[in-house]
Each structure stands twice: as C-alpha cells, then as structure tokens.
C-alpha angles and dihedrals in degrees: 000000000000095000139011128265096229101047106044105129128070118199089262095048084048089053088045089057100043093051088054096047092079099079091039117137113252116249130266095260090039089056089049109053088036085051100049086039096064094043085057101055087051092063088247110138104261098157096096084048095051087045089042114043087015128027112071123256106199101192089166140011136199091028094163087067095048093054125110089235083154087087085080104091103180129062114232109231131207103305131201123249135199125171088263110030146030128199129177136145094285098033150042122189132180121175125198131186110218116197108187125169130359154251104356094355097051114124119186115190137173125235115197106188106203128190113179137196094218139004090244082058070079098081116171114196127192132231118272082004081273127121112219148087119309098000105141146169129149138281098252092043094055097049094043076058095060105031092244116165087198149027159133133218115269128229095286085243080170088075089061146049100203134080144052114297120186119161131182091349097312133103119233105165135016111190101125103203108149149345110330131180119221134204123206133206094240083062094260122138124179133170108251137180109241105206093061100061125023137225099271089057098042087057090039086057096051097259107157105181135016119198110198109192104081157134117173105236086189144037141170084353099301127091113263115249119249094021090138091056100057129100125189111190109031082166121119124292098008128130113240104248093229126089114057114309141139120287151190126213143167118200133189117235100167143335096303089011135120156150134209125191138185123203116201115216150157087057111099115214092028103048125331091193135243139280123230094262094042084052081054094057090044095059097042095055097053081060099265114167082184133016136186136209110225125194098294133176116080086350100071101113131156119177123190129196093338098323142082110257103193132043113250109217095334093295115082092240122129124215115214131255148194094244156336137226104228142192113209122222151211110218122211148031117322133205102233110208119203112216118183112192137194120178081329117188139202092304096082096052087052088051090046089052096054089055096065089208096199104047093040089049095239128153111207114206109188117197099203096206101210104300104160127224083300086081098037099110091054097057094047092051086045096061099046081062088067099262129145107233121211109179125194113212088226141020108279117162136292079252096052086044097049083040096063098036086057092054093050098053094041080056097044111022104037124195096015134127125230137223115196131192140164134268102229106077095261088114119065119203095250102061096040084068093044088059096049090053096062094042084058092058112032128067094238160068104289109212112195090224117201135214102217099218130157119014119359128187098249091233094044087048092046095043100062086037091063098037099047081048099058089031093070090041093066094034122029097236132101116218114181091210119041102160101042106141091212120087141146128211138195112247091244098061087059103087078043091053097054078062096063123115121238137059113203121023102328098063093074087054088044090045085058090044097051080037087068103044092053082047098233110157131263114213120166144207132210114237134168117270116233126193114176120203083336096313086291090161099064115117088202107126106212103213099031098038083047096055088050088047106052096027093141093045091051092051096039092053083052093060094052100042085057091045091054094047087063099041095044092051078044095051102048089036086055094048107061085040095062104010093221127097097215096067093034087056092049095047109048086040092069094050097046095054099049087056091052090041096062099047091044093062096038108040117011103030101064091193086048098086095046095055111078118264096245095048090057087041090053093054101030089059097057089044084050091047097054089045089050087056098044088041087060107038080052098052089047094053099047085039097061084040091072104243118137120268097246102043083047094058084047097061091036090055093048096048094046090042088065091052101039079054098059097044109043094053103041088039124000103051100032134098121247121250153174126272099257116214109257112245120266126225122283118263095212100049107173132238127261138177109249081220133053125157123212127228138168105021112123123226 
C-alpha cells in the first residue's frame, strides 16, 4: 500500500473535504425523512411511508445463532497481522490502497485480496444480529460485533423487500426480482437470474451467501454491455446507481478467490467516485473474470483489523447498513510450527492434539513430502485440526520439504520465527514451546538437544556420535545434538535457509555447518528424548542417507587413504634405500601430499577450486610442514616404544587425519570473509502459552 489505511488524510485535505462537503448529497435515510417530513406537514399520508422506507420491521432475531456455521470444517488458529494484510490457516487477506487521477478528477479506491480456505470462511452478519426491514448499524459496529477482522457492507437487502436473501446457509427471503450473485460453500460464485430458481434449491445446492443489488459489471472477462443504463432501487427516496458515485464490488477471480473493492466518492479533490463502465475496468484489471455491484454510495464501508480502511464521503464518517460479509479473525502474533512428513501415522495427529493449536496460538504448516493416498487420512484429519497443508507430488527429501515450508511462511507470515519437529513422536509439546520461547528471545538458531539416556536405538546413538564428532572437526564447536529434528529459527535466517545446500537429510547438518561459518549462534534446549518401537518409523536410509550426510568426511578419508597408500609403499621403499627413518619420512611426506593436496582442492573442498592455487600452496606447505614434524615425533616415540613400524604409521595417521581434517576445511581450503553481524531479534516474536501440557503421545 502507498499509504496506510489508517492514516490517509492530511489537515488540508481535511479542510478540502469539508468544503466540499457542503454540496454533498444527503444521505439515503436523511432524503427520506426529509422527505416524509415535508409531506407531513402538507397534510399528504406519509404514515405507510414512515412504516414502509423508516420504522423497523424486526421479522427474526438471533439469527447468529440460527446459522448453519457448522459448515465451516476447519478451526482457525491464531493468525499473523500486519496493517495491510492477514493470513491464518482459513484466510489470506492483502489490502492495497489505489490514487489515480487528480483535483477534481482524482478517484481513490480500496482492493482486499482474499484466498480462503473454504467458501463458509465467507461469514455475512446483520445489523443489530436481527433479520428484517430498516434495521441498520454500521459497518464497523456490526463487525466489531462479530469479531470480524474483516469485512464489507452488504447489499442493504433491509431497504427492500424483494430478492433472494440466504445467509450463512440459511434462507431468509424469496422474492426473485432481479440478477443475484451467489456464493457457495465449495468456494464457488457465479452470477445467477433470480427469478428463475428460488431460495430452497439454491441451499439445497450449497449455496452459502446471495447478494441481491447487482448488476454484474463483468462477465466471462469483458464488461458487460448497457451497464450505464441500469438502474437497481426506483423506490422512493433512493439515489440512481449511474453517474459517478461511490461504489462497492466483489469480483471472482478463481475458485476461493475474491476481490473486493471500495470505491470513495461525493468529496472533490480525494475521490469523486466512479461511473458503472470505469468500476468495470476496475474490476477487469485486478484479473476479474466477474465482477458484481454491490449497494454503494455512503455505504460503501470496508474495516480492517478494527479500523476503517477507506474514507466515506470525504469525511470519515460511515452510513449505516443492513448488513456486512465478514471474514473473523484471530488477533495477535502466532508461533508458527514447521512440520515436514513423509507416510506419516497416527502419531502426528497425536502430536497435533497435544498441541492444542487454538488455545497455544500456533499455527501448524505441514509439507506433505510426497506421501501418496496411503496418508490421506492423516492429512484430512490433520487439517480439521486446524493445519496448513503443503503437499509435494513426489517424494522429494526432509530438505526439499523444510525448503519449501520455509518459503511459505517467510510469504505468508512475515517476520515470524519458526519452530520445526518431526512427524514421527520423537518431539513432546512441551518442549516444542520451550523451544519457541527461546527462539523468541535469543539472536540464533535453538537446537532441542537431547541426552540420549536409557535405551537408544544403537544407529540413532552412533549416528549423533559420528556426526557431533565431525561436526566439531570442520567447525570448532561441539554440539551435543546434531541431528535433533527440533529447531527454531529467527524470522530473518529464513530467505538464508531456502540457500542452503542439501535435499534430503543432509541439508539440517549442512544448515549448522553454514550456520557456523555466518557465525549465527548456536544455543540449545534440553529436551526429553523420545524413541517409539525402536524409531521403526524412521525413513532415514542408513547407507545411502549417510553417504549424503558425511560426504566431506568420505571423501576426505579417501584422500587420505589414498594419501597414506602412497606414503606407506614411499616410505618402505625409502627406507631400505637410505637405511635411515628421517629421510624415508621426508621423503614419502612430500609425495604423499602432493598427492592429497591435489584431491583435496579439486574434489572434497568445494571452495577449493575457486581460491588461487598459490594462496592454498602458501598455506598447504606450512600445514605439511607441521604434519611432517608431528608425523614424525610420533613415529619416533612409538618406534622406540617398541611397537611395530607399521602398526606405529597406522595410529599416527589416524591421529593426523583427524587433525588435517579440521584444518584444512575450517582454514586451509575457504574463502576469506568478513565478520558478519550477528542477527538481531525479531520484531515480531510470536505468543505462547507458558504452559502447555502435554497428552497422547506414547512413550
């Protein structure tokens, strides 16, 4: 938006819009009691006019209670909110704020993009909560009432007492007098002719709200033809809908997915308003393939997050209406939890239960990574629990799928950290919002580290073992929990994140890795640590995911495997040549590393082959050098000790392998870079019960 909502007028365009005001028409209720007050005083019989356009006619109260709100499947959770936009699990919403033209010309008009969920995410509500004829409130009063975050004035069905009025599901009028549009619960809208159908067939065919003003301004993606002829309410006391006013319209964009637009009007030098062809337009270039006039005028309203977004009139002062179409909201920061899932079973739905989404103010987005109609269920289930569901067509890797759910939440929940866990039990409740706690208060990357106590499936021990070993090779740093599954991270690593390399399980030890070389911080949690029948329901491959996982290392062993080969045949064959070990070591030494040092630039160190070849010899030959030294200390030692020659060069090279690892690739074979600054905390943190038992999950 150029502007905020909230913020739009300056004090000369206040003193503008109060001049013009002025010569402002009087509103629909003013004409009308003027009106019906002059006639009076004449003597005319104003009295049915009074009962009819006036006097309220309550026919049903209640009526949000008698709604079929159950259509709605899915709880909202807690939802993130920002002055122009509002996204959740049911609902996206972007608002944008349009100037064209100037002076007198000048027409300022409001776009809400809306993506729902659902079609019932769709909600309408009626003045004083009653159905009936001139009940009115404004915009902003009835969706206060309501809690709505969002919403539009309706078609002022009160004004009338033809057309066809469903609302919520349920069916309120049926007088068919003229072109409707009607919303359905599967998302759908379409344009319709009311006096072809009737209120009972168009519920039994799932529609969920009518709107009866009209006309369509657009269909099938063209204008429709004699918009500026038509005229809607003929009935005493209303304004026509043609010339340029301001307006009102809802168009269809796809299948859950709307616009609505209002246009300001009647105040010269902010918005003169629009006329039926320019709304149109409107419409068709925000991509409306239809588009609907709703009741305009000084009606026209949209609120936002418990303010008025546009500028009725000029003057900032709302009309009232029979009624709105709503969307309700959840207000506040959100914990966003990451949740990657691969032929998942019951235990993430026992997981999602014990988070208790609603009450903690979570918002669960699940990446299904390709799981097939086996998993469907779960996923079903999942999202009546409230979750966001991403699904890959095929399996692609716990990376991939961690990948795309960060770019989902950076594009729809801006500014807002992120906790991740697995699927498969091994994560309680509670310490999925310890750890977003500390996420919320620390500057880096939270690791739930566990202790690895009692009975531990053998590969799962092993594994960490390895990996915290050469974790603190290449980096320096020992992290008791390499492989924990649940993370947190600060919103503004995210965009970094999606850079990372790595698709399947060795993208979270490379994240740690990069982590360390950007020098974001590592902090860490205790958390329990959960195995379930042996961890059988792991997808981790063992030979092939370790591969993928110690790659370096691998390729690194085979360097120096091949390193030691030629140094081991140099060495013998040196030292029956000169029957001495100091000129044997040297000797073989220098062949071998150039040997290693070859491999190791061009095939294990990526950044190897970028950095000049003198640089990495200047700073190869003093590590050589040095290994040279200790190679040979070390031989003589065990040497005089006794032990056998052979069995001697073993221990040293292991013992030097370890070493050469740990230098060449946090020093020798990297580029040189600048101290990054460390990131700062998020702005917009996120809320989270202190408190959050935990239930269902087997142990």
């Amino acid at each position: 938006m150029t502007n905020s909502p909230q913020s739009q007028n300056t004090r000369t365009e206040q003193l503008a819009h109060e001049k013009a005001a002025k010569s402002k028409k009087p509103s629909r209720r003013t004409v009308l009691i003027g009106s019906l007050a002059v006639l009076a005083s004449a003597g005319g019989g104003a009295g049915w006019a009074l009962d009819r356009f006036v006097i309220e006619h309550v026919e049903q109260t209640g009526v949000t209670s008698a709604a079929a709100t159950s259509a709605t499947t899915a709880s909202e959770t807690a939802a993130s909110v920002t002055d122009t936009s509002y996204t959740s699990n049911l609902a996206k919403i972007n608002i944008t704020k349009t100037v064209t033209g100037s002076g007198s010309n000048q027409v300022t008009y409001f776009a809400a993009d809306l993506k729902l969920q659902q079609g019932t995410v769709l909600a309408s509500a009626f003045a004083k909560d009653s159905f009936g004829e001139n009940i009115t409130e404004t915009t902003s009063a009835i969706a206060e009432n309501n809690s709505a975050v969002f919403a539009i004035n309706g078609d002022y069905y009160g004004f009338r007492d033809t057309g066809i009025v469903i609302r919520n599901g349920v069916a309120y009028r049926d007088k068919g007098a003229r072109e409707g549009l009607a919303f359905y619960k599967d998302g759908g809208a379409k344009v319709y002719d009311e006096t072809t159908t009737n209120a009972d067939t168009l519920v039994s065919e799932g529609v969920w709200q009518t709107l009866s003003f009209g006309p369509a301004v657009v269909k099938n993606s063209k204008q429709v033809d004699g918009i500026d002829q038509v005229e809607v309410d003929t009935n005493f006391g209303n304004h026509s809908i043609q010339g340029q006013q301001p307006r009102t319209a809802v168009g269809i964009i796809d299948e859950k997915h709307f616009v609505f637009v209002v246009v300001d009007g009647r105040s010269e030098g902010y918005s003169v308003g629009v006329t039926m062809p320019e709304l149109a337009q409107i419409m068709l270039d925000l991509g409306c393939e239809t588009a609907y006039n709703i009741d305009g005028g000084g009606s026209s309203t949209m609120f936002f997050n418990g303010q008025l977004v546009n500028n009725p009139l000029g003057r900032n002062q709302e009309r009232g209406t029979s009624d709105i179409l709503f969307i309700a909201g959840q207000g506040g920061d959100a914990m966003i939890l990451l949740i990657p899932a691969y032929e998942p079973d019951e235990k993430l739905n026992q997981l999602i239960e014990s988070l208790k989404l609603q009450s903690n103010e979570t918002i669960l987005v699940l990446v299904d990574d390709g799981s097939g109609a086996e998993s469907e269920e779960i996923f079903t289930y999942a999202q009546r629990q409230g979750a966001v569901l991403i699904q890959h067509p095929v399996n692609m890797g716990k990376g991939a799928a961690l990948k795309t759910g960060f770019s989902f939440i950076a594009e729809n929940f801006p500014g807002h950290d992120v906790v991740t866990a697995d699927c498969d039990g091994q994560h309680a409740a509670e310490d999925i919002y310890a750890v977003a706690r500390q996420v919320g208060s620390k500057k880096g990357i939270v690791l739930g580290e566990r202790e690895f106590s009692g009975k531990i499936p053998l590969r799962s021990r092993l594994g960490n073992k390895v990996t915290t070993l050469f974790f603190a090779l290449s980096t320096g740093t020992w992290l008791n929990d390499t492989q924990t599954g649940l993370r947190g991270f600060p919103a503004e690593v995210l965009e970094w994140l999606g850079s990372v390399d790595g698709e399947r399980y060795e993208y979270e030890l490379n994240m740690l890795l990069e982590a360390r070389r950007k020098n974001i911080a590592l902090e860490s949690v205790k958390i329990q640590t959960i195995y379930l029948n042996d961890n059988e329901s792991s997808h981790f491959r063992p030979i092939r995911d370790s591969i993928r996982i110690y790659a370096p290392l691998l390729k690194f062993s085979a360097s120096s495997l091949a390193g030691f080969v030629v140094d081991t045949l140099l060495l013998m064959v040196f030292t029956a040549i000169f029957n001495n070990l100091l000129p044997a070591v040297v000797l073989a030494r220098l062949g071998s590393a150039a040997v290693n040092y070859w491999i190791n630039r061009q095939l294990v160190f990526a950044e190897g082959r970028s950095l000049p070849m003198r640089s990495t010899v200047a700073r190869y030959a003093p590590l050589a050098l040095v290994l040279l030294a200790l190679n040979y200390e070390l031989l003589t030692l065990l040497s005089t000790a006794g032990i056998p020659l052979l069995f001697a060069k073993i221990v040293t090279e292991i013992v030097l392998f370890l070493a050469s690892f740990s230098i060449q690739k946090r020093f020798l074979f990297r580029q040189r870079r600048q101290r990054e600054v460390p990131i700062q905390n998020s702005q917009a943190g996120h809320l989270v019960n202190t408190e959050s038992p935990q239930t269902g999950i087997e142990r």
